[in-house]
N, C-alpha and C positions, 0 to 999 in steps of 0.2 A: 456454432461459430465462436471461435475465439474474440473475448473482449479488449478493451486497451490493454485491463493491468495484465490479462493472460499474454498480451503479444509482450509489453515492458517485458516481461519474469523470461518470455522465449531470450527477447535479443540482452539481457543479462546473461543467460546461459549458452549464447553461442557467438562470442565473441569469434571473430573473424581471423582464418589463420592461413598461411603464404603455405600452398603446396610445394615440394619440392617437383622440379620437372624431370621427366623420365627419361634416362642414359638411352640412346639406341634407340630401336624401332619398340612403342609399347606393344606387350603385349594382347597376343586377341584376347577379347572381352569374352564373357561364356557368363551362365550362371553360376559358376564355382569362381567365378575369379573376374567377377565388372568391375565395369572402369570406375577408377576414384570419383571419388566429390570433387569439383572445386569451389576455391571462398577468393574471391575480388573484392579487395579491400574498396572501401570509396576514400581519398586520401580526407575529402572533407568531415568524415563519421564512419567510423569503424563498427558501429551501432545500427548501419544501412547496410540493404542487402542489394548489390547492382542486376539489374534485370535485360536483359534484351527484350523487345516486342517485335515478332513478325507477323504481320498485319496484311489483308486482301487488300483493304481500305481505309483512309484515315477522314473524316467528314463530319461534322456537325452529326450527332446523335447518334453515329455509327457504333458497332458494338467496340471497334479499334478506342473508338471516342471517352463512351463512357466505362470502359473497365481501364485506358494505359490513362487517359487522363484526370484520373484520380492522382497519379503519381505522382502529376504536374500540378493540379490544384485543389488539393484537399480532397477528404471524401466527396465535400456538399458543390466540388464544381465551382466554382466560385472564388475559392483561398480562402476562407474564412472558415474553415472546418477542420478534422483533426488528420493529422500528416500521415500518409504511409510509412512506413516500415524500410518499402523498396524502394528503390532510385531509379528510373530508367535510363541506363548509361547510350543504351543506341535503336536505333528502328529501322525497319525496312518494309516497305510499303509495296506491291506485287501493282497497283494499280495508283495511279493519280486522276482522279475524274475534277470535273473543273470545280467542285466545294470543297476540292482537299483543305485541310486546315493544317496537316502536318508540318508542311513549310512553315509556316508562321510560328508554329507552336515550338518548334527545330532554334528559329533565332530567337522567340523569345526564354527559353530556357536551355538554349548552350546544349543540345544535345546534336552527333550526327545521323543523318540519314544516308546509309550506305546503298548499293544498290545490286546486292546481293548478300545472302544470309550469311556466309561464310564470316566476311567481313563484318556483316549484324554482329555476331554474337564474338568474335575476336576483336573489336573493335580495329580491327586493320592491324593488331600486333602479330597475327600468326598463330598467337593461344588465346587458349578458353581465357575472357574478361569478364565473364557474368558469373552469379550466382542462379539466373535463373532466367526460363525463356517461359515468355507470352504468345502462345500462338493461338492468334483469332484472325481466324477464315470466317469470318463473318460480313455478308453483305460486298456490293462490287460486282462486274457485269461477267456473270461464269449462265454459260449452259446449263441447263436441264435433263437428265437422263429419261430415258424412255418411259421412268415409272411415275417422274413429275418431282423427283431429290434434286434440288441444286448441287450443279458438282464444283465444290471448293476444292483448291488446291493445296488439303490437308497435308496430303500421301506424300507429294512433292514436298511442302514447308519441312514435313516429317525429314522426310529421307536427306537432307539437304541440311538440318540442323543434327540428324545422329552420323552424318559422314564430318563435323566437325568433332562430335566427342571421338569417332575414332583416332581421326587423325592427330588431336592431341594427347588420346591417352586419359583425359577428364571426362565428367560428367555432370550436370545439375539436374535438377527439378523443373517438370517443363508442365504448364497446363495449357491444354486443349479449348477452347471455348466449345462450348456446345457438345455436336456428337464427334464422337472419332472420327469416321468418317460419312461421307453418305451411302456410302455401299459395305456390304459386310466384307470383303476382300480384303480393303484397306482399312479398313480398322481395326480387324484383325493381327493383320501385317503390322502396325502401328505398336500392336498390346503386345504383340510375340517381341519385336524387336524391343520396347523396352526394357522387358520382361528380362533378352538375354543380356543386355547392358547392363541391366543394373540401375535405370533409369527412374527417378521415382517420378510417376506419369499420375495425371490428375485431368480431370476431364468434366463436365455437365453442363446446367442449366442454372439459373438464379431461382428457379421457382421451387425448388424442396427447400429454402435454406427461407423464404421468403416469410412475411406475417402470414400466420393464418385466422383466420377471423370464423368460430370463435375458435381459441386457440384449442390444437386437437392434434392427434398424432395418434397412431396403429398402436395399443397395450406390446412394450417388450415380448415375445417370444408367445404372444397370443394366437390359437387355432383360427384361421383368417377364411371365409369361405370365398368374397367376390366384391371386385372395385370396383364402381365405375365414377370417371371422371370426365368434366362436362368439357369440350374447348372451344378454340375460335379462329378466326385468322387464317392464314395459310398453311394448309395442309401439313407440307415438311417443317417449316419451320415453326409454328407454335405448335403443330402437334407431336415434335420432339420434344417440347417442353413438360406437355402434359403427360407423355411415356415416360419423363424424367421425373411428371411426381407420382405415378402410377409406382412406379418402380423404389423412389425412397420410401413409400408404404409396405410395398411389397415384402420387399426384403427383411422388415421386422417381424414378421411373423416366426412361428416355434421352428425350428431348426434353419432359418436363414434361406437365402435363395436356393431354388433347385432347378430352377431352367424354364423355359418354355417352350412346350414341344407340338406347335402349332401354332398360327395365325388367319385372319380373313379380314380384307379390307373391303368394304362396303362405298358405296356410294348411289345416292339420287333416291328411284325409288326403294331399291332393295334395300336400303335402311328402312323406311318403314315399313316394310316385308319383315323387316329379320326383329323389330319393335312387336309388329305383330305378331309373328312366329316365339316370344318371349327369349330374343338372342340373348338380355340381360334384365337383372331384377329390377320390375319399376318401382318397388319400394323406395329400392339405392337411387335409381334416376329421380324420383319425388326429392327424395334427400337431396341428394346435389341443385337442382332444379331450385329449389329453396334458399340454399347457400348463397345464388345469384342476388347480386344488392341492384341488378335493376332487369327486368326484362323487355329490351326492347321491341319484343311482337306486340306488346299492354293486352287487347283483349283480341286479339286477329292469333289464329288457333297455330302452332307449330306448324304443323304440316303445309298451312299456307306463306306463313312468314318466314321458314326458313326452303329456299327454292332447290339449294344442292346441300342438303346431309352429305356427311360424312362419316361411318363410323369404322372404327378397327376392336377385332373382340382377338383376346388372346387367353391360348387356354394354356396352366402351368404343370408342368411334369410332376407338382403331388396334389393336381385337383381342381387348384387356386385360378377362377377366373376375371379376367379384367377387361373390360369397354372402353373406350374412350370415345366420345360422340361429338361433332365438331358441328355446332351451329347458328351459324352466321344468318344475320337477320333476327336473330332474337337475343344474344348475349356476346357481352365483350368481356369476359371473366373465366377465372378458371376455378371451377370449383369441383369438390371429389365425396363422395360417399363410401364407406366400406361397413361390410355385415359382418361379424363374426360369427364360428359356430355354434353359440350358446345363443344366437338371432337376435345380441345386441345391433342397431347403427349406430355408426357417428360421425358426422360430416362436415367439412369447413371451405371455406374459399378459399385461395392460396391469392394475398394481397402483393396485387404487386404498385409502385407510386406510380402510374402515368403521367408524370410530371418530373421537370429539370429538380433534382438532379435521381431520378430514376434510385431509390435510396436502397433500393433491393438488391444492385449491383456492388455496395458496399461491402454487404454480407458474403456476397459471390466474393470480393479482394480477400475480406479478412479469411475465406479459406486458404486460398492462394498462399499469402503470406505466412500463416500458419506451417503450410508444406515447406516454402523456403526457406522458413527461418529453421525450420526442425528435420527436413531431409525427408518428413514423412506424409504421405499424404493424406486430407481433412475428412476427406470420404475415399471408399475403393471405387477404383475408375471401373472394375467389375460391373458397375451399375448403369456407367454410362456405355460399356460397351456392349450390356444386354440394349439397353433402351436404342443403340446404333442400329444394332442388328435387326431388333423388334420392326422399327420404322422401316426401314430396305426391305424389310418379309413384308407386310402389311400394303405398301405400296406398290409392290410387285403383284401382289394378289389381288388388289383393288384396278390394277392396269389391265390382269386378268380376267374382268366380269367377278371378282369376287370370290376365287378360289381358295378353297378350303388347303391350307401350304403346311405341309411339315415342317418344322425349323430343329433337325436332328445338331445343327450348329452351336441354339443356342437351351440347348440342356446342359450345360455349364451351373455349378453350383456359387456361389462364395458365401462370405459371412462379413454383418457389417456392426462397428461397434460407432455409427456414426447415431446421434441421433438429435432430431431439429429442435430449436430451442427458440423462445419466442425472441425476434431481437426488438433493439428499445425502439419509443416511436419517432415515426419518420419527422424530419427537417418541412419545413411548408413547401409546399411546392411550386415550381416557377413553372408559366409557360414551355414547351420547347423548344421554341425559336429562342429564347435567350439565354446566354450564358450561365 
């Protein structure tokens, strides 16, 4: 993650410059020929990058909350911490449930709320006004799919913010919260259309970028044999997070990603069937297991304290296999183990502040702004759109009794020159009920 003086050195080198507007109908976008950049000036600081935010939901502790409201008050939440970069020139909100705080936060910082994206992200002028869009489908009253994926209205935010860059002929830098989407169709759709615009698209989790305790990361381009990582919470959405750090591991290994060409999601007993059956290395489970700073079974044996296991094992197109074991009643942490082939381990927790102001999300901005101030993005969305696809396979298969699922989709390669960096330590933590 970029530090202060790294972002200072970006916004010295990209001072802010007036597109000219396009004669005539622009032309179609294609990969030989995407749509320009655009740069919105902010008249108060040439130095700011103005951003749009479209948002499910905006609420006390929402993820709307603590990633667009850093923009409004400091990193630490609060104003008393160091200022963004970005400016949020406008919002739009898909839902208002009765603890929206958008309102309020709308007249105390002079921004508007539009009630459609178009106007989001042109601020009601007809053209592109941003340098950049936020889009967090995160949390808000959406249906469930058959396989147990919350369905956010990614696909729709998507399709509704790139029918703007046509129409004007521009483009920015847009990040995703989370997965692409919750099904591999759409987030596909999502990757391919940016891909033809010309779009530089950025997407994940907080938790690769987070502390790890003790600090540790996959050796560069090391022979990697099998991961496994511990998690918790709810199924889709923290165990997106831990495929997001299964996957920043992943990918370090000697020749880069190479796909995964298989999946099986497990649940209840057959996790401890497939434990028994040695579905994954207990050495790596000991490791991780250890990682945990607290276990709350104390001396009541796994298999009784935790009531519904959960696991997904994923096997990778040159070898490389990965677990991720979700279980509630004995830990609230995420922690990860990996072997290499010379049968080193090494394993860490992935820290994240359970407490206001949640300072791991920070880390998550300063990617963000990295992208917008430099046009390119902090990590390849490559990884979040394995980890999309992973989760859609995995919970399809666990909907299945556990079926053993080809994923010929995602044998997809890339290569990643991103890598995690311990960031400085966290601000004291506040309750979450307070500002």
């Amino acid at each position: 993650m970029p530090n202060r003086l790294t972002i200072c050195c970006m916004l010295a080198l990209t001072a802010l410059t007036a597109l000219v507007g396009c004669v005539g109908e622009p032309p179609e976008p294609n990969a030989e020929n995407p749509i320009p950049s655009s740069s919105a000036t902010n008249p108060e600081s040439s130095d700011v990058k103005q951003v749009a935010a479209v948002v499910t939901e905006y609420r006390h502790n929402s993820h709307a909350d603590i990633i667009v409201s850093r923009l409004l008050q400091t990193y630490t939440l609060d104003g008393k911490g160091e200022r963004s970069p970005l400016h949020l020139l406008s919002l739009y909100t898909d839902q208002v449930p009765d603890a929206d705080t958008s309102r309020m936060l709308s007249a105390s910082h002079s921004f508007p709320i539009h009630d459609n994206i178009a106007d989001t992200l042109t601020n009601g002028t007809g053209d592109l006004a941003v340098d950049g869009v936020l889009l967090i489908a995160e949390h808000g009253n959406y249906p469930r799919s058959d396989s147990g994926n919350t369905q956010y209205p990614k696909r729709r935010f998507w399709n509704e913010i790139a029918a703007v860059f046509k129409q004007t002929g521009k483009s920015v830098p847009v990040f995703c919260d989370k997965h692409l989407a919750d099904n591999w169709d759409d987030a596909k759709a999502i990757y391919d259309e940016a891909k033809q615009l010309g779009v530089p698209l950025m997407a994940g989790s907080s938790v690769p970028g987070t502390w790890r305790k003790p600090a540790a990361d996959v050796d560069k381009d090391a022979d990697l044999n099998e991961i496994v990582v511990i998690t918790y919470g709810s199924t889709d959405h923290y165990g997106f997070h831990a495929l997001e750090a299964v996957q920043a591991l992943a990918e370090q290994r000697r020749g880069g990603e190479t796909g995964i060409r298989a999946v099986r999601g497990l649940a209840g007993d057959d996790v401890w069937q497939a434990v028994d059956d040695g579905a994954f290395d207990p050495e790596l489970f000991e490791a991780a297991w250890n990682r945990q700073s607290h276990h709350q079974n104390g001396a009541t044996p796994l298999r009784e304290a935790v009531k519904n296991p959960v696991l997904f094992l994923l096997e990778y197109k040159d070898g490389l296999r990965a677990a991720v074991i979700e279980l509630n009643g004995a830990c609230a942490e995420w922690t990860g183990a990996w072997r290499y082939a010379d049968d080193r381990i090494d394993a860490c927790q992935f820290w994240t502040q359970e407490a206001r102001p949640g300072m791991h999300f920070t880390f998550l901005l300063n990617g963000i702004e990295e992208m917008i101030l430099t046009g390119q993005p902090s990590w390849p969305v490559e990884r979040t759109l394995m980890s999309s696809g992973a989760l859609d396979a995995v919970l399809q298969s666990k909907r299945d009794g556990g079926q053993h699922r080809l994923t010929p989709h995602l044998e997809f390669s890339y290569q990643s020159d991103w890598r995690w960096q311990q960031p400085p330590p966290p601000p004291p933590g506040r309750p979450w009920s307070e500002q």
